[in-house]
N, C-alpha and C positions, 0 to 999 in steps of 0.2 A: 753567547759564543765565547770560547775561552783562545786563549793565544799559546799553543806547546813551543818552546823549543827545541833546535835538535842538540844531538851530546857535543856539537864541533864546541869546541875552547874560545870561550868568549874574546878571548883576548887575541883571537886570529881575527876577528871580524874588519872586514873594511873602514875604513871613517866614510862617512856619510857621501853621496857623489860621487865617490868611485870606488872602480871596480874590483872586487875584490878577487886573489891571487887564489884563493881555496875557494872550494864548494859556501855556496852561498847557506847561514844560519836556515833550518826548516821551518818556517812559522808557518803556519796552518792555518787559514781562513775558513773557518767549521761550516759542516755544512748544516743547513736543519731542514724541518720542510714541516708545513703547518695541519698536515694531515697526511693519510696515507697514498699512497698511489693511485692515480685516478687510470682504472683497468682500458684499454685500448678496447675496440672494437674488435667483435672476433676479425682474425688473419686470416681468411678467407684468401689463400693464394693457390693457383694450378702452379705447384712447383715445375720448374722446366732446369735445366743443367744451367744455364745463365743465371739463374736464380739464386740456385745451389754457391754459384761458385760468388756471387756480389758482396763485395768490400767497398769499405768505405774510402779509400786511398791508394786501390790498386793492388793487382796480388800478391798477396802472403806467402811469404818461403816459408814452411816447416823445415827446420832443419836438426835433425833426433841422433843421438848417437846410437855408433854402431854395438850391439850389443855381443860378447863371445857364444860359440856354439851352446855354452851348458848354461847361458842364462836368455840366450834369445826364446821366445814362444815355440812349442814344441810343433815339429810338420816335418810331415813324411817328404822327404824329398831325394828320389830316383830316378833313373832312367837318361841321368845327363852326368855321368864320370867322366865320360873323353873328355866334355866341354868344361865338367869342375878343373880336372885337371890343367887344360889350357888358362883357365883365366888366372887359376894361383899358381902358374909358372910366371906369369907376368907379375902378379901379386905377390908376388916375393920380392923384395928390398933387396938381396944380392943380386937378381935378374937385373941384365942388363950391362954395356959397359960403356953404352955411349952415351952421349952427354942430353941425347931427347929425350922428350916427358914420354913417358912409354903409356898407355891408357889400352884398355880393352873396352871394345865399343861393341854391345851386344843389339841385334835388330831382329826384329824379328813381328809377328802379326799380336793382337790384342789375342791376353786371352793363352799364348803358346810356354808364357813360362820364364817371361826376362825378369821383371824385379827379384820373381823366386831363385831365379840364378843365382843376381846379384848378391841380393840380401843372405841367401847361403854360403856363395863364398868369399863373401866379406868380414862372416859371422867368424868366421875358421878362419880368415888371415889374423881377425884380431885375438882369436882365443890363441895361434902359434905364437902370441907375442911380436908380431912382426912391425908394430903401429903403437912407435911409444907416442908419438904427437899427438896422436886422436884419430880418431874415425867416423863421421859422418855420414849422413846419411836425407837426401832432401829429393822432393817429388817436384822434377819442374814445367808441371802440367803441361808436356809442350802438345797435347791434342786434346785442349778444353774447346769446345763449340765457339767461344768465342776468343778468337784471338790474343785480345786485350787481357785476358785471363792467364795467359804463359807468361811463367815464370822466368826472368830475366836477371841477369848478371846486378844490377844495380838493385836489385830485390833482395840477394840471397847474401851481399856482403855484409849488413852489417848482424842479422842470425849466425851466421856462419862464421864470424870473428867470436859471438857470445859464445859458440858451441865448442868453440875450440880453446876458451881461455884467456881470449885477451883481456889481461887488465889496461883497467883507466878508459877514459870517455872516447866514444868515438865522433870522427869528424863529422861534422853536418853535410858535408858534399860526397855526392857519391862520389867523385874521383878523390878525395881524400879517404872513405874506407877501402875504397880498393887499392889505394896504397899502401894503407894500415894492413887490409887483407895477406899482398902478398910481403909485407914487411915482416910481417907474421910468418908467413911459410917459408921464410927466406930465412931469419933465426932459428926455426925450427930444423931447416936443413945444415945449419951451420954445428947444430949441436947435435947431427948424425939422431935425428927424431922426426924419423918417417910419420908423415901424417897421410891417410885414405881418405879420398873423396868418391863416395857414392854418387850419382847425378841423374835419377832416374825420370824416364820417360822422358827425354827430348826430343823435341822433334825438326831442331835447326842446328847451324853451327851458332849460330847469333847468342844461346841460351849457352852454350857452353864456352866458348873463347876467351872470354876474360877473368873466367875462373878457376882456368887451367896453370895448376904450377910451373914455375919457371926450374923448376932444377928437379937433375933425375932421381933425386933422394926419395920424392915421392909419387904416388901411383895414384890415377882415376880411373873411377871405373863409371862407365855410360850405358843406359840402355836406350834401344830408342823402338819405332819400328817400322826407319829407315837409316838405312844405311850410309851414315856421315863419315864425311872427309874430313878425318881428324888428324893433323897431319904427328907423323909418330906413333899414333897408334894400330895397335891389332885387332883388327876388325875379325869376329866371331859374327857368323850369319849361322839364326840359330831357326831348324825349323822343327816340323811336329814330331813327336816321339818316334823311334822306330816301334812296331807290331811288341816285341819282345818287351823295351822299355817302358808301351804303352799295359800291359799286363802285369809287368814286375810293380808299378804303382799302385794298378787298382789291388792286387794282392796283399802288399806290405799296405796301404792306406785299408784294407779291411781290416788287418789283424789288429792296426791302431786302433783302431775305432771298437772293434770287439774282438778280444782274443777272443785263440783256439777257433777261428771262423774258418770253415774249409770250403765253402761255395765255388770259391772260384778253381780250386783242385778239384772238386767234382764234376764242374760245368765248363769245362776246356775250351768248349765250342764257343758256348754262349756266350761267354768272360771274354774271347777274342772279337767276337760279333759286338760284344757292347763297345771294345775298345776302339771297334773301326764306325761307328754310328755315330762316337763322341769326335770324331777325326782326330783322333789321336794326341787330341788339344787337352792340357794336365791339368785347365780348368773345369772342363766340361767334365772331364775324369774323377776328377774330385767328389765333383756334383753327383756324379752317380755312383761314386762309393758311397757315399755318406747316404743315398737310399737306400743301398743294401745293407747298409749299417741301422738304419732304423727302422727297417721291417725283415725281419728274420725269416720269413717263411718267404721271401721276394727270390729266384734265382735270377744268376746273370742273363740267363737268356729269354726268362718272363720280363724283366728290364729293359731287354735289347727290342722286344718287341712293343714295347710299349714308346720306345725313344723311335723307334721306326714310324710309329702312326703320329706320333707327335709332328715327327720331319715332315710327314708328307704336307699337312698346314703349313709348315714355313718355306716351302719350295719357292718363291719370289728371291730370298736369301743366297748368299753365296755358300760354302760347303762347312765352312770354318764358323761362320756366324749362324749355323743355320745347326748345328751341333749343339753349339752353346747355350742357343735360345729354348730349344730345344730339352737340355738337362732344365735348364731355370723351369720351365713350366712342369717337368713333374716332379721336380724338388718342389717349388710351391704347392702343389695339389697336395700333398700330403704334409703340409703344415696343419696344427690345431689350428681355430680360430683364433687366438689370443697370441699365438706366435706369427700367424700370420699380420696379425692386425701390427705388431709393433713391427714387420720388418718392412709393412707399405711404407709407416709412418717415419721409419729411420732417418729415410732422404728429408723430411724437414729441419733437421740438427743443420744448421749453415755452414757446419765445420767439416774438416775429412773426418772427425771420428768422435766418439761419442764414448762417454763414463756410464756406467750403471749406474749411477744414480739420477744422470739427466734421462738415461732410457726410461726411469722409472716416472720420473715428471713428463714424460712424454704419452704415454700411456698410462698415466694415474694409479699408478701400480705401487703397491709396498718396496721397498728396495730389493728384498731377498725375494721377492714373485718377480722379479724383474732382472735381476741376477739369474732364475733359474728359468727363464723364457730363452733371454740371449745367450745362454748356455748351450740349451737346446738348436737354436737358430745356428750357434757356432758347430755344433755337431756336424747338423746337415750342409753344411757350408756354406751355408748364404751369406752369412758375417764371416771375419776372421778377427783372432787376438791382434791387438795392437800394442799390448804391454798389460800392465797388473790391475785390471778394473776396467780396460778400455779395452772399444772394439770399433771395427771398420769395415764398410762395405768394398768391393773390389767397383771400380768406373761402373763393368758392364752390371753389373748386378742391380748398381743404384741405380741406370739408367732404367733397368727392368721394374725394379719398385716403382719409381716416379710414373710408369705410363699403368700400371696396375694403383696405385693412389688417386689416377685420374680418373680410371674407369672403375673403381669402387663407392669414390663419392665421399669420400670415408670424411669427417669432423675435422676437419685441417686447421681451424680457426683459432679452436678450445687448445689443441695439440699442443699450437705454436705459442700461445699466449700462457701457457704453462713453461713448457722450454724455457722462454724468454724471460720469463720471472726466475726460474729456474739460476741464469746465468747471472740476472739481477741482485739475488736474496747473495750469492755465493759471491761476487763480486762484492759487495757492500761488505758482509764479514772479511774479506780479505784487505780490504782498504781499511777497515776499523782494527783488524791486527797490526797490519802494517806502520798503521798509524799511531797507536798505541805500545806496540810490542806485548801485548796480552791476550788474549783469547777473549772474544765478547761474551754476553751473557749466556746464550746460548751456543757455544763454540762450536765453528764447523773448523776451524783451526787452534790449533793450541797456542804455537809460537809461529813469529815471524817466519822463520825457516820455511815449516809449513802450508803458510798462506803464498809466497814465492815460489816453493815448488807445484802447487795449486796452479797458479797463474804462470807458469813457465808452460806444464801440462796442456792448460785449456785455453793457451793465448792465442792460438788460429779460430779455435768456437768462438773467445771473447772477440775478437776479431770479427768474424762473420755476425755474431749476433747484435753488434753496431752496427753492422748496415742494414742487418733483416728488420731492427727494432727503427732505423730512420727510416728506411722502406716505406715503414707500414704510420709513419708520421708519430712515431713514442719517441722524443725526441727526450724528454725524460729519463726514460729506460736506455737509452743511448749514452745520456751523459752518465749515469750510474756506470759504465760500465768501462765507460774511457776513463772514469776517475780511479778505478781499482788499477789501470794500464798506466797511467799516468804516477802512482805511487811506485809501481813496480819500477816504472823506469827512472824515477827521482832516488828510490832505495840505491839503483844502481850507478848512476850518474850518467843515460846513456842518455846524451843531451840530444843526440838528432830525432831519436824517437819520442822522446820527452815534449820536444819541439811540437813534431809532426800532432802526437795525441793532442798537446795542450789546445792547438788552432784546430781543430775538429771538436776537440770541448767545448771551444767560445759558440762554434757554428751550432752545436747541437742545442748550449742552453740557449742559445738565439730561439732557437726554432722555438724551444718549449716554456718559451716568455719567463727566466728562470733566471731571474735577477742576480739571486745571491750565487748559482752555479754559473751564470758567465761571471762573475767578479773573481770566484776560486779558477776558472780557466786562466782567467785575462794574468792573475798572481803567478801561476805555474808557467805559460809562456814566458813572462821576466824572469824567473826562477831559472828556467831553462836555457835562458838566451845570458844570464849571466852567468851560472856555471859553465858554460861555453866559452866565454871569455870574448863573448861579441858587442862590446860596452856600446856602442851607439844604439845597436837594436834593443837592447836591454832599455837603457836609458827610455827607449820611444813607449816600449812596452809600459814603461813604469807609469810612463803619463797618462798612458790609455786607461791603465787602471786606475787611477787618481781621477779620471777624466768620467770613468764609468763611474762612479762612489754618487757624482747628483742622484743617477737613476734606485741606487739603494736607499740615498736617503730622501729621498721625496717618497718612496715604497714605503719607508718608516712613518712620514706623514699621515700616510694613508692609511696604516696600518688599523685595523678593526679592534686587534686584540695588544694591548699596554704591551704584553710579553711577546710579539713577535714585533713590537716594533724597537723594545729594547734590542732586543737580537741584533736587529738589524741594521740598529745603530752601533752597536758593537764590532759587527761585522765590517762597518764601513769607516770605522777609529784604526781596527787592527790592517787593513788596507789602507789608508793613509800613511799610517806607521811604516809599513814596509813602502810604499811609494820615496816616501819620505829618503829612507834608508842609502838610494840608488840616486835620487833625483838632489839632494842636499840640499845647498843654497840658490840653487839655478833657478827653481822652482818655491822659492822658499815661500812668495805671496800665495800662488796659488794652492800651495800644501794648507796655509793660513786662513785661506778662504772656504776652506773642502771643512775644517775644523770646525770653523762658526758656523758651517752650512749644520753639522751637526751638534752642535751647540745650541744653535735658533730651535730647531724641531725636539730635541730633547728637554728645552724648556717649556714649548710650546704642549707637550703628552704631559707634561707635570713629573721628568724623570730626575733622580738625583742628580745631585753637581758635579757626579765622574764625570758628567761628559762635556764639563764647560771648557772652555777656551782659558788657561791661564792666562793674567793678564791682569791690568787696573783697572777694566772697565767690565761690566756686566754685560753679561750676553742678549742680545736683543733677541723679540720674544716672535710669536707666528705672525702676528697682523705686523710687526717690520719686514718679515722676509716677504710678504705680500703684498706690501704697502704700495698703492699708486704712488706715482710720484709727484699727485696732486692734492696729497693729503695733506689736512692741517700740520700745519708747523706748530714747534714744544713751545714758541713764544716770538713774540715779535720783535724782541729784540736779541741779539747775537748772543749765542751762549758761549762763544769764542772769547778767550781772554783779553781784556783789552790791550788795544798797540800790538798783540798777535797777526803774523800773513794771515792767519784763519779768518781774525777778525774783520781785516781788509779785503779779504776778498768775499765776503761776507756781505759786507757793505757795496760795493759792486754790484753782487749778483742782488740783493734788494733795490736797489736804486734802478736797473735793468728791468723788474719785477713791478717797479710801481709807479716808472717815468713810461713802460709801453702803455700805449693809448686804446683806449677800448677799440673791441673790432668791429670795423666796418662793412658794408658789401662791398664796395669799390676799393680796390687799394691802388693808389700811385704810385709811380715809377719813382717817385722818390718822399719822402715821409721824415722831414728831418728831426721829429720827435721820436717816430721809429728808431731810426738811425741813429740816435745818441742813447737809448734803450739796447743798441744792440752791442756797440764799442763798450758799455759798463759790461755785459754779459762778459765780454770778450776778455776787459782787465780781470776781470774773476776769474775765469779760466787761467790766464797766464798766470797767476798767483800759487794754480797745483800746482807742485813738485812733478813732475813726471817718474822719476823714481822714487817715489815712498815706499816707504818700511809698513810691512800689513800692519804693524800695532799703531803705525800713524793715519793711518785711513779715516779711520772713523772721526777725527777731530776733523776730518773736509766732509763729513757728511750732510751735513748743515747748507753748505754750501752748494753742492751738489742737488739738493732739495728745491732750492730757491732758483736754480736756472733750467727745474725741470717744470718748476713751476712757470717759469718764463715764456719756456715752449710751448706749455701746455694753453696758455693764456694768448699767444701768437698766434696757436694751432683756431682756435675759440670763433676764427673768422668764417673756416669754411663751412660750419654751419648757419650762421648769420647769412653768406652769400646764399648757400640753397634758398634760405628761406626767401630769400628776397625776388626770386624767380633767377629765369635764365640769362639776361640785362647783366647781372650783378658778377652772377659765378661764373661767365669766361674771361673777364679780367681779374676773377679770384685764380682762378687756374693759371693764366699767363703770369700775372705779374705776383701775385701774394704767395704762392703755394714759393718759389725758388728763397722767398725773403724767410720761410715757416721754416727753411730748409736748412738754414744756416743758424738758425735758432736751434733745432734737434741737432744738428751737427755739434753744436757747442756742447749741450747738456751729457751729448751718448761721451763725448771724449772727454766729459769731465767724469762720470762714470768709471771710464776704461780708466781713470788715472788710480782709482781706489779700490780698482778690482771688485768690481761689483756688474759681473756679465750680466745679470739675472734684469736687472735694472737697462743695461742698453738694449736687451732685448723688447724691454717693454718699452721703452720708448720707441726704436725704430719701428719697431709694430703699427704705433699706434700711428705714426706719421704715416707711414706707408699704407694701412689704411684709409683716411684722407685721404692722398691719393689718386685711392680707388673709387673714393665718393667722388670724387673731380674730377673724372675721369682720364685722371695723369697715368696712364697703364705702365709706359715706359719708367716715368719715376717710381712708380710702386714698386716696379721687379726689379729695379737697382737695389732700392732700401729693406724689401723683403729678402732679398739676397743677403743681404747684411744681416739680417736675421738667421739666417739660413746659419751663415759663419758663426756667428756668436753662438748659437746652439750647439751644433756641434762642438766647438770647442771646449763646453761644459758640459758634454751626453747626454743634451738631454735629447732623445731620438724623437720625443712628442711634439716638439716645438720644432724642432730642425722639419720634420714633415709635414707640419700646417704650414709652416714657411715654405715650401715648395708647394704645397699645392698650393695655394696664395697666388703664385707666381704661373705657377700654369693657369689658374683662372682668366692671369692678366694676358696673359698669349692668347688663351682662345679667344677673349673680348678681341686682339689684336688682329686677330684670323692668323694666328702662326700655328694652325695647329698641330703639326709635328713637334714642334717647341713645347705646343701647350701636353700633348701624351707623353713626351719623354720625363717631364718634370713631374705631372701625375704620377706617371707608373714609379720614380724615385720616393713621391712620399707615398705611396699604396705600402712600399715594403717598408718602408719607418715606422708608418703610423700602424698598421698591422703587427711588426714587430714590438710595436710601443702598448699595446693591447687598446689601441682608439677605434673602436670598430664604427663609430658615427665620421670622426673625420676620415678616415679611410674610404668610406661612401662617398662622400661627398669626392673626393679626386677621384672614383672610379667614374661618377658622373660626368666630372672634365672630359675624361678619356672619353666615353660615349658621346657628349656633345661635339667634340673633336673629330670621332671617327666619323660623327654623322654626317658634318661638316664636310667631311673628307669623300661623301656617298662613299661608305665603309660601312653598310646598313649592315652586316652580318655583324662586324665588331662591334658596333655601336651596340647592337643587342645584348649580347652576349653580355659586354661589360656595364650596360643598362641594369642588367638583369641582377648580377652582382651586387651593385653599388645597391638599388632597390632590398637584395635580399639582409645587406648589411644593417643600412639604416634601419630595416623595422627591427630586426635582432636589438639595435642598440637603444630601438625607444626614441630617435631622433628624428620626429615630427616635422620639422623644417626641412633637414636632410632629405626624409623619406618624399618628399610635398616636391622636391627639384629632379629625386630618381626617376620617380612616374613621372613627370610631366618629359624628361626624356628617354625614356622607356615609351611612351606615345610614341613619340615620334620615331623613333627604329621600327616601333611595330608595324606603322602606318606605310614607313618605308619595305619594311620588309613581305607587304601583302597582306597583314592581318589588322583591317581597319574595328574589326569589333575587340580585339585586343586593345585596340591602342584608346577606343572609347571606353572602352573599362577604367585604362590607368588613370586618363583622363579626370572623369568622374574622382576617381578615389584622391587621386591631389587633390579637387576642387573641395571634398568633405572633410580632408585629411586639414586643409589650410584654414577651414572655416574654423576647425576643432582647436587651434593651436591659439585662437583668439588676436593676432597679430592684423590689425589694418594692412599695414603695411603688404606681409606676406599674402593676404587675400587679393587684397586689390591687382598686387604684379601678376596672381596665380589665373585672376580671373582674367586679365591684360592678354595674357599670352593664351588662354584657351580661347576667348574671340579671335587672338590672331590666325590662331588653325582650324576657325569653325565648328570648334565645340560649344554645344548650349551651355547654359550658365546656370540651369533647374534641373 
């Protein structure tokens, strides 16, 4: 893993700890990945419009400029002059002389001809010159099937500042861009530079009100198709063509389509017959030029009667919908196959519009056989241009695909999982340019330029194809493609989006156990929150990723192959680094300790001395970072200089170590050989520093060793009491275990003084175990809690969720079972996120013995059945030995007594197999308790 800078001037950079005044250096946390993409399960989805339209964060405003007449996409558009004229009398920048926002708000039914209004004469306000500020142009889906899918005022500010120009970062609070918004339109009108807003398809005042300019300098224009109370504006109520205008269309859209065509001058009757069959609606009209346009020997009035027998099927319809449905079914009947098959498939693209080259991944087609399909499709009008390579479906159209995809049956799986990869491969070249500023090996972009206007183009598909790819559980393919979004927005400094991507990139590489990409999220969140100039949240973020680096390098540990675990040491040096950079001195021990954490493991793989810990002492090696802390000591006498605090407390915690008195079954209430064993521990401790320097730690390690040894030697009783029978162990419980307590209480804070978490976690572990054996429940889930803390506060998500379920084990011993699910289900998503599929089992167990507890027989199963299918996955024999045996008992409860004699049985063989006395003997305890044989 290599470390890029970016070109800012070194010499602008922050000092260490805070926050810096300029855009934060680019350091780059690389990504790698140790094979290729492991392919998803075919995408087997019945697309539905809910589908179509799902994001990850709520929805997306496209917001496109407006382009002039003689560069917008070419289309026959007739038969609405009175109405062209009303809307650019309004559209004029001298109209008007009163001080309100003037707008022209068109309404009108689906299907009759508003956006084409709009987008027409908008096209010609801006080709008159009338629109020096800009012209826009954005869909705010206000009649998506679902609600939650319209497009909202707090949606479209911060697109709609990029489309218009504004330099420099925008605020992270909506009500800060929409101040920036109209701060924006408010300069713009001061410097006599009319800007037009487009707003199409609304269908509330809610979607438009805070996006309306405050000064008459400039004009909006609305369509809806209903009629809003917009106050100031000129409401145009626009309905279906007249007879004459619905003719002059199909006429002039024939010659487009094929000069010198005269059908419709020949056939007067039929041509007026077809134009009142289609009700006069400019879509339906369309549709059935562009049949007369691809079958030449077709007349209007052989058409009219073919659209007549079609209508009579859709007679349930009202007149206008039943027209349209109507064209749609014999426009498709005269599709090829191959043009048919890509225009079902269209509606799986998760975006409004689609490239010819994804249509081509879509239907596995050559680019240029896929280019001249959608060509064709564009002909008959089933598609329309969207700009230069791109094409789009109209609502009603995609809705007609989608219910013809259903009832074809058609490979939807293959489709998607092409697309997807699709958005993947192109996404990845564009973050490798962006990042780079080169063209990769095989260049789908040249220059950065390129790869930006790429991802500016297909940011609502990247958009949707993050949600389709988490959808379908490719949380992989998700992060690949928020990281390409995540560059675009870092090239630009657009911190609120930058923001929003980067915490959707922790969550995705969460999902796809993806180590080194949540550590690249977790870096680009601080990246983002500092550029923002938000230093506390930056600060926190910085920790979390300093906090995340265990989980890399214990990854390095593990690593199978030398060279992915370099990597990944690397990986988690150049995160440190930057940790570092933000967090300074505050954090100076725990930067020191992230260091040697990598320092230990990069000795322990046999890798070169880059990665040691500067310093005068040598880095200690694997079996230190593992070391009980009842492991022999380097010597028995002090390695600490003599007359040194080191030395002295040295002598303490040995004299504590060798004055405690072997263990007993009985322990008294007072023990004064104990007790002056425990006051030596005590001056040893008081002897730490509390504030030590990380390079001074390790001179208290020694010490630290000898009062863990102490503990350990304390601890040594409560097996001595088991053994002695039950006489012995409840005065071990009452009175020994509180005295064991203040012993690991000493040793973990002697621990916490040298910054060695790794070590109090093993300790309180193992007390709190004991415990468990003594059936102290309520102490265990104190001191397991404490585990709980210490893990987390070093990431390590494996141990933080043994610790919790630990602790729910001790609730359900307690009969708190609410207490005991709630802590399960917390570590189920650690340990799951942690990739422990045995420990994970075993807290799904919890849950079931809980819910059974609960007569929750249904739940109990359910998460019986889980935790059972987990353990055999994971090979965890003991685990598997405790599912079934409560997987019995759900079953038994749930009316399936031969079930439950099955699992039954399979524990009792399962336990035999594992060779443990112990696990037999309890296995076969509790199967007499419920009446199962034991042969």
């Amino acid at each position: 893993m290599g470390v890029s800078e970016g070109a800012e001037d070194p010499s602008h950079s922050a000092a260490p700890g805070t926050m810096s005044t300029v855009h934060p250096p680019r350091v780059r946390l690389e990504a790698f990945a140790a094979g290729g993409r492991a392919m998803q399960a075919a995408r087997d989805l019945y697309v539905s419009e809910t589908h179509h339209h799902g994001r990850p964060a709520g929805p997306l405003a496209v917001v496109e400029p407006v382009l002039p007449t003689d560069e917008a996409a070419a289309e026959v558009f007739v038969g609405r002059s009175a109405e062209t004229r009303d809307v650019l009398a309004v559209l004029d920048p001298t109209h008007g002389a009163t001080g309100m926002v003037v707008a022209s708000s068109v309404a009108g039914l689906a299907g009759i001809g508003k956006t084409a209004l709009a987008r027409s004469c908008a096209a010609e306000a801006v080709a008159r010159g009338w629109y020096a500020g800009g012209a826009v142009f954005v869909d705010l889906d206000g009649y998506a099937p679902d609600p939650t899918d319209q497009v909202m005022p707090e949606h479209v500010f911060a697109p709609m500042l990029h489309a218009l120009g504004h330099q420099g970062p925008l605020d992270a609070s909506v009500a800060g861009q929409a101040a920036q918004y109209h701060r924006l339109l408010a300069e713009r009108a001061a410097e006599r530079r009319p800007v037009l807003l487009v707003l199409d398809n609304a269908s509330s005042s809610a979607q438009i009100a805070d996006l309306m300019p405050r000064s008459r300098v400039h004009r909006t224009l609305i369509t809806s198709r209903h009629t809003l109370a917009t106050r100031g504006s000129r409401t145009l109520e626009l309905g279906t063509l007249t007879p004459v205008g619905a003719r002059a269309l199909v006429e002039e859209q024939l010659v487009f389509l094929s000069p010198d065509d005269s059908r419709t001058r020949l056939d007067v009757q039929g041509t007026e017959r077809l134009c009142h069959l289609c009700g006069h609606l400019p879509l339906a009209l369309h549709i059935a030029t562009a049949l007369l346009a691809r079958d030449p020997d077709l007349t209007p009035g052989a058409l009219a009667d073919e659209l007549a027998r079609a209508q009579h099927r859709l007679d349930v319809l009202d007149d206008g919908e039943r027209a349209v449905r109507a064209a749609f079914e014999l426009s498709y009947r005269r599709l090829a196959p191959d043009q048919a098959l890509l225009f079902r498939l269209m509606p799986l693209n998760p975006g409004p519009h689609i490239a010819t080259d994804a249509a081509a991944r879509l239907i596995d087609r050559a680019e240029d056989e896929a280019a001249r399909l959608i060509r064709e499709l564009a002909r008959a009008h089933v598609v329309e241009r969207a700009g230069t390579g791109v094409w789009r479906q109209h609502d009603l159209m995609r809705a007609y695909a989608i219910e013809l995809l259903g009832r074809e049956r058609d490979a939807q799986g293959e489709a998607s999982n092409r697309l997807i990869e699709h958005y993947i491969a192109m996404a990845a070249a564009a973050l490798s340019t962006l990042n780079t500023g080169t063209a990769t090996a095989s260049p789908a972009f040249r220059t950065a330029e390129e790869a930006l206007a790429w991802c500016d183009r297909e940011q609502s598909n990247l958009q949707a194809a993050i949600s389709m790819a988490a959808t379908f559980g490719d949380g992989d393919g998700a992060l690949r493609i928020q990281e390409a979004l995540i560059a675009v927005y870092a090239h630009r400094h657009q911190t609120a989006e930058w923001e929003a991507a980067a915490r959707s990139a922790v969550l995705f590489a969460r999902e796809a156990k993806d180590y080194p990409g949540r550590s690249r999220a977790l870096h680009e969140l601080m990246l983002a929150l500092e550029s923002a100039g938000r230093r506390e949240e930056a600060l926190a973020a910085a920790e979390d990723l300093l906090r995340f680096q265990y989980m890399i390098i214990m990854a390095a540990l593990q690593a199978k192959r030398i060279g992915e675990c370099r990597q990944l040491l690397e990986h988690a040096r150049a995160a440190v680094a930057e940790s570092e950079r933000l967090l300074g001195e505050d954090k100076r021990q725990f930067v020191h300790m992230r260091r040697e954490d990598i320092a230990r493991v990069a000795n322990a793989r046999g890798l070169d001395e880059s990665f040691q810990e500067p310093g005068p002492r040598p880095a200690r090696g694997l079996d230190e970072i593992l070391q009980e802390y009842g492991a022999p000591l380097r010597a028995d006498a002090s390695t600490a200089p003599p007359g040194s605090p080191q030395a002295e407390a040295a002598a303490w915690a040995r004299k504590a170590l060798t004055r405690l008195p072997p263990a007993r079954p009985q322990a008294s209430d007072f023990d004064p050989v104990a007790a002056d064993a425990r006051k030596a521990a005590q001056r040893a401790l008081a002897l730490i520093p509390e504030d030590l320097a990380p390079e001074e730690a390790e001179n208290w390690r020694e010490v630290c060793e000898l009062l863990a040894r102490y503990a350990a030697k304390r601890l040594a009783g409560g097996a001595t009491a088991r053994s002695a029978g039950r006489f012995a162990e409840v005065p071990w419980t009452g009175r020994g275990l509180p005295q064991v307590a203040t012993a690991y209480d000493i040793a973990v804070r002697a621990y916490e003084r040298i910054g060695e978490p790794a070590a109090q976690a093993r300790l309180l572990t193992d007390f709190a175990r004991e415990c468990f054996q003594s059936g102290d429940y309520t102490r265990a889930i104190r001191y397991q809690g404490q585990v709980a803390d210490v893990a987390m506060a070093i990431g390590d998500e494996a141990g933080h969720g043994e610790a919790l379920s630990a602790i729910a084990h001790a609730h359900l011993l307690l009969k708190n079972h609410e207490k005991a699910v709630r802590f399960a289900e917390r570590a189920l998503t650690l340990l799951t996120y942690a990739n422990r599929p045995g420990a994970a089992s075993r807290a799904l167990t919890t849950v079931a013995n809980a819910r059974h507890g609960q007569n929750r027989h249904a739940e109990a199963l359910s998460a019986a059945l889980n935790a059972e299918a987990l353990a055999r996955s994971a090979n965890d024999l003991p685990g598997h030995v405790a599912a079934l045996l409560v997987l019995g008992l759900a079953q038994r409860a749930t009316g399936s007594a031969e079930d439950a004699s099955r699992s039954w049985r399979a524990a009792l063989l399962t336990s035999r197999r594992v060779g443990d006395p112990y696990l037999t003997r309890e296995t076969a305890a509790f199967l007499t308790s419920v009446g199962h044989p034991l042969t």
